[in-house]
N, C-alpha and C positions, 0 to 999 in steps of 0.2 A: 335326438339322434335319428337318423333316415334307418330304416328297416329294409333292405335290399335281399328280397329271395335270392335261395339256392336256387340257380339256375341248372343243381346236378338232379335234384330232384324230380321224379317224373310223377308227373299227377295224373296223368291219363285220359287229362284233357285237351285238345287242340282244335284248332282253326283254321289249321293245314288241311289243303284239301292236294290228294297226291297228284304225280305229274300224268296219270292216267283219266285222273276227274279232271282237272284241268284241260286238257288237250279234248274230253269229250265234251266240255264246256265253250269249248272257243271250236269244236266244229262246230256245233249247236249254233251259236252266235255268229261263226260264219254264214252257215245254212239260212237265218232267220235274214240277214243280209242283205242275201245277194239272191233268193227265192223269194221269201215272201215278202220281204218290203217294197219289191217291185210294182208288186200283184193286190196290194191291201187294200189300197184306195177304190183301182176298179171293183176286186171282190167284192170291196162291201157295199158300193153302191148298187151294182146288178146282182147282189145276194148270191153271188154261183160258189159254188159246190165245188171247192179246191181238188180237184184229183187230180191234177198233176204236178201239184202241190205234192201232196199226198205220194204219191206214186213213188218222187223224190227221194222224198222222206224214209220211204221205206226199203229205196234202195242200199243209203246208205249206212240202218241201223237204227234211227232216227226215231220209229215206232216197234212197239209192244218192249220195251228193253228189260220189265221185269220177265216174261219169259224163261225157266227156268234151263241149266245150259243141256238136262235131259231130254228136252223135250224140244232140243236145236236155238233154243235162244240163248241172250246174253247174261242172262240171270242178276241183270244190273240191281242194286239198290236201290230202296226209295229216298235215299239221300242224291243218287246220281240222278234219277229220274226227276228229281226235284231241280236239278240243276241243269238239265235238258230242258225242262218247261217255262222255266222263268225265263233262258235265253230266244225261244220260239213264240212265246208271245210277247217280249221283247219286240219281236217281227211284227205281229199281229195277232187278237186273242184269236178272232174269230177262225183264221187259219190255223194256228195251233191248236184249240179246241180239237179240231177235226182230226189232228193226227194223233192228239195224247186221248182221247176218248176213248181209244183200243183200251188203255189201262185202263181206266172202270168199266168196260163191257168183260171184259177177261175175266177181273181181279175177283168174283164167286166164282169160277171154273178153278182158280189156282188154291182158292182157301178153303173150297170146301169141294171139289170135285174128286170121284174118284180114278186110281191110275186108270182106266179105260176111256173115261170122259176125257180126261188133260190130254192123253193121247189123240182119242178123232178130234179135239175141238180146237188146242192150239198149235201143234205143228203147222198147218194151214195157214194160219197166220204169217205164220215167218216166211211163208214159198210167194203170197202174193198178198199185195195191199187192200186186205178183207178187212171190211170194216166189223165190228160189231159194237151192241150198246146196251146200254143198262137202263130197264123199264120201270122203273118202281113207281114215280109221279102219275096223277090220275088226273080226271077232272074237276073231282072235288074229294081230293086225297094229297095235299101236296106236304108239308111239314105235318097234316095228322096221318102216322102210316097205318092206323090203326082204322083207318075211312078205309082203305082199299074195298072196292066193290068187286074187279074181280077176281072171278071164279073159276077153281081146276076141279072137275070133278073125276074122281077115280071111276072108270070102268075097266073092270079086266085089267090087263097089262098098259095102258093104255090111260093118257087124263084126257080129257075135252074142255079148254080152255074158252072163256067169252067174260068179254070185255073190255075198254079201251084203257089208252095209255096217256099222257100227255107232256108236254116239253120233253119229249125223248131225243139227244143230238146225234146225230148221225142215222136214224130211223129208216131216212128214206132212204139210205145208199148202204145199208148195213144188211150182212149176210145171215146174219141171227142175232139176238138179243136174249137180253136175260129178262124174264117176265117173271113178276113178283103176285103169287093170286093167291086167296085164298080156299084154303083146302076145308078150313072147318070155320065158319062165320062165326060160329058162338063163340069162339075162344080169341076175338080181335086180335090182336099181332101176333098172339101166340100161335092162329091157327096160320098162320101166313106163311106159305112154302115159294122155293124156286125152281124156276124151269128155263132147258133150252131149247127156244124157239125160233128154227128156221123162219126167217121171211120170208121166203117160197113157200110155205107151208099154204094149201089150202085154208081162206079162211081170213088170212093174214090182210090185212088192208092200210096202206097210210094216204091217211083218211085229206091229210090237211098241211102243208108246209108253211112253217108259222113264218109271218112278218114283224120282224125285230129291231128296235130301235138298235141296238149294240151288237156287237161278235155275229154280224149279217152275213160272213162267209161261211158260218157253221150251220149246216141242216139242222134245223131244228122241227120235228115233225108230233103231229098226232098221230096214233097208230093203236087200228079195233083188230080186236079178233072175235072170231063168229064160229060156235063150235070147232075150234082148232084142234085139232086131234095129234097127240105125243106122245111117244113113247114114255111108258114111265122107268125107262132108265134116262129119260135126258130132268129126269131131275135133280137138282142137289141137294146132298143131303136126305133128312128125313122130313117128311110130314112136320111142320110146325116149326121149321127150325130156317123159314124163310127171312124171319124181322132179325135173326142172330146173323146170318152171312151177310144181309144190307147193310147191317151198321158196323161189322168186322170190315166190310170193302169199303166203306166210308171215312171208317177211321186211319185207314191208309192211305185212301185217294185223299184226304184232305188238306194233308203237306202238297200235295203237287197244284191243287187247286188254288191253296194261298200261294205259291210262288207264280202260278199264274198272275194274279195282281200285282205283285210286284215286278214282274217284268213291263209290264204295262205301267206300273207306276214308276218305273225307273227310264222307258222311253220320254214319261211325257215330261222326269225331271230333264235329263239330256237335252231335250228342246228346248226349255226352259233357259237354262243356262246360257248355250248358245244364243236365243233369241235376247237376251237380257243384253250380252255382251255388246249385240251389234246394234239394237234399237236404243236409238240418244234423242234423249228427250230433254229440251233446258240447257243445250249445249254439251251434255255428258251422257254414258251410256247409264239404264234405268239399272243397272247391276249395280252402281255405286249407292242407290238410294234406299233406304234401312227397310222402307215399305215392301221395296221387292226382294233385296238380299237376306231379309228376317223369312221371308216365305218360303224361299228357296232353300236355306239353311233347314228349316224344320221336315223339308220333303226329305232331303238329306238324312236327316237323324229317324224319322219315321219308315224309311224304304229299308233303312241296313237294321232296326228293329224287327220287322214284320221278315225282313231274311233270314234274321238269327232264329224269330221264332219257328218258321218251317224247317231251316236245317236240326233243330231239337227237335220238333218235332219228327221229323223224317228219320231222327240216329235213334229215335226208344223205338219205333217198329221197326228197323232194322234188327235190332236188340232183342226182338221179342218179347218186347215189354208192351203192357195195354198203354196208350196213349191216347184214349180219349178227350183227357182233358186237353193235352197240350197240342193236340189237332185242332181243336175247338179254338183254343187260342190263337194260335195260327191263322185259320179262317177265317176268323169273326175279324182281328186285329187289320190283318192284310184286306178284308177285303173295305171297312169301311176307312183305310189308310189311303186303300190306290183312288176312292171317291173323292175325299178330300184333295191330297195330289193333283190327280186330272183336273177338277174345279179349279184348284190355284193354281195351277198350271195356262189356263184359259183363261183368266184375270192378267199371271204375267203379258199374255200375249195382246190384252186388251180388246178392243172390234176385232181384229185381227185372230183373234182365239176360236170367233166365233162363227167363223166363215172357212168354208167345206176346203179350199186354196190349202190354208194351214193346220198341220195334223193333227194337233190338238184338242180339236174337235169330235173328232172319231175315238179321240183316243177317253173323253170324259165320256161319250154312249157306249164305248166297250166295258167301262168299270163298273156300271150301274149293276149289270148282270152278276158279279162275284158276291153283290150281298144278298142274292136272294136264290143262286143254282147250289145243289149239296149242303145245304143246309140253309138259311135264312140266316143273318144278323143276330136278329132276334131270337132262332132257334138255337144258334150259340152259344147267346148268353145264357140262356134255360138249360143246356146241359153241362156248361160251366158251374152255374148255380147249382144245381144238383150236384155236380161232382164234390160240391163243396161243404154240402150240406147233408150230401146222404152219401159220403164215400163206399167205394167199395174194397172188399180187403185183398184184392187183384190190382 
């Protein structure tokens, strides 16, 4: 006998997503459109620095959306934000990158700043298209955060920062950043505090603007400081409590980061399909043939996976709940899924995948980047692992 749920009963679970996230999903996906898909191709070959891209964007709401609504923002969710990012790098990462990167330059002012600091640091935001970015990666500090070389040292009221930074996005064209140094060397992550530091700041230098196989419309810059001198109110938090707000604003950013891959991985299935329909090969289109319709089918079942996983993960920080692990999942799943995707994506397309003419190409050098920026593949699975095996009772 068939088992047929009560349909009166409410579980408290759904897949509805209201006519408000909707409508802010299909501007999004309008925006990515009829803005950046125009501009993707130039951008990324002449590597420029989307500002009026940008500009756009921020005309219409498009950036900083967690902003909270005291402080003149939309106080949007990270489950909405998550679905603002996947429709924008839908468009292109590298351009998206650029506009969603305000949420991890913000995201330690909003978790751990105090009301004075939220006050001067993100209002400003909302009035005009300020960039800012998140410093923590070094030169030979990238997944061990416990290498960070530099240094804040207290004098007086007052730190004096030195040291440099590396793969920081948005660096060159960003108004301040958040610099990750340490305050006490002998205590490794633990002595690790944060600060905000103006890029006008004497001292300040971007040193180097890096040349990128992938996401080449996003600034990706090196950037030293040299005795930089800062107020020590522009720090967050206390002394040593620098490595706890890194991986609080990681574990938030990293639902929007995996749905970044999937939007990128659901353009390049979109081509796919199309290009399947129209290219006959043998006298019939290659869509009838199990070789390419098996591949296609699997990108399919892999893109609405790796979405379900960011939308869970994006509803327990919403929630208030730690989600480390199931960020992690997210990240790691989504980013080595849009790899694969784009690859078989540029197989469907055959020579033709592989030639700059069709998108697909761009679109396999933009995913490269999702397994190795906010954490590494590998560094996902390591804190999966641990989550697994050394739970915590949080």
């Amino acid at each position: 006998m068939a088992v047929v749920a009560d349909q009166s009963v409410t579980t408290g679970l759904s897949f509805n997503l209201t006519d408000e996230q909707k409508a802010l999903r299909g501007l999004a996906r309008e925006f990515a459109e009829k803005e950046i898909r125009p501009k993707a191709a130039e951008y990324d070959e002449h590597q420029t620095h989307p500002a009026d891209v940008v500009a756009k964007a921020h005309e219409i709401g498009l950036m900083n959306p967690h902003v909270p609504e005291e402080f003149g923002g939309l106080g949007l969710s990270v489950l909405e934000g998550v679905l603002v990012g996947e429709e924008l790098s839908w468009g292109c990462a590298g351009i998206a990158v650029s506009i969603v990167a305000n949420s991890l330059g913000s995201a330690p002012v909003m978790i751990a700043g105090t009301e004075e600091q939220k006050r001067q640091w993100l209002p400003p935001l909302l009035e005009e298209p300020i960039l800012c970015s998140f410093g923590l990666t070094e030169p030979n500090a990238g997944s061990d955060v416990s290498g960070i070389q530099t240094t804040a040292i207290r004098k007086g009221d007052e730190y004096v920062i030195n040291g440099s930074k590396m793969f920081i996005t948005n660096a060159g064209h960003a108004s301040w950043l958040i610099v990750f140094a340490s305050t006490d060397k002998s205590k490794g992550h633990r002595g690790l505090s944060a600060f905000i530091v103006p890029t006008d700041a004497p001292g300040v230098t971007v040193e180097k603007h890096l040349d990128k196989m992938g996401q080449r419309a996003t600034d990706t810059s090196a950037i030293a400081f040299q005795d930089v001198t800062v107020p020590a109110s522009n720090r967050l938090g206390e002394e040593g409590e620098g490595f706890k707000i890194a991986m609080m604003t990681l574990d938030g950013t990293r639902p929007g980061t995996a749905a970044g891959a999937v939007g990128v991985a659901q353009a390049a299935y979109d081509h796919s399909v199309v290009y399947a329909k129209e290219r006959v090969q043998f006298g019939q289109p290659i869509a009838v043939n199990q070789g390419v319709n098996f591949m296609v089918a699997d990108m399919a079942t892999e893109i609405e996976a790796a979405r379900l996983l960011c939308w869970q993960a994006a509803w327990l920080v919403d929630q208030g709940k730690r989600a480390t692990l199931q960020s992690s999942f997210a990240k790691r799943f989504a980013a080595d899924m849009v790899m694969k995707v784009t690859t078989d994506a540029v197989q469907v397309f055959g020579g033709y995948g592989y030639i700059k003419e069709y998108p697909v190409e761009k679109l396999m050098r933009d995913a490269k980047l999702f397994q190795i920026y906010e954490g590494t593949s590998q560094i996902q699975r390591l804190v999966i692992a641990r989550e697994i095996f050394l739970p915590r009772d949080d």
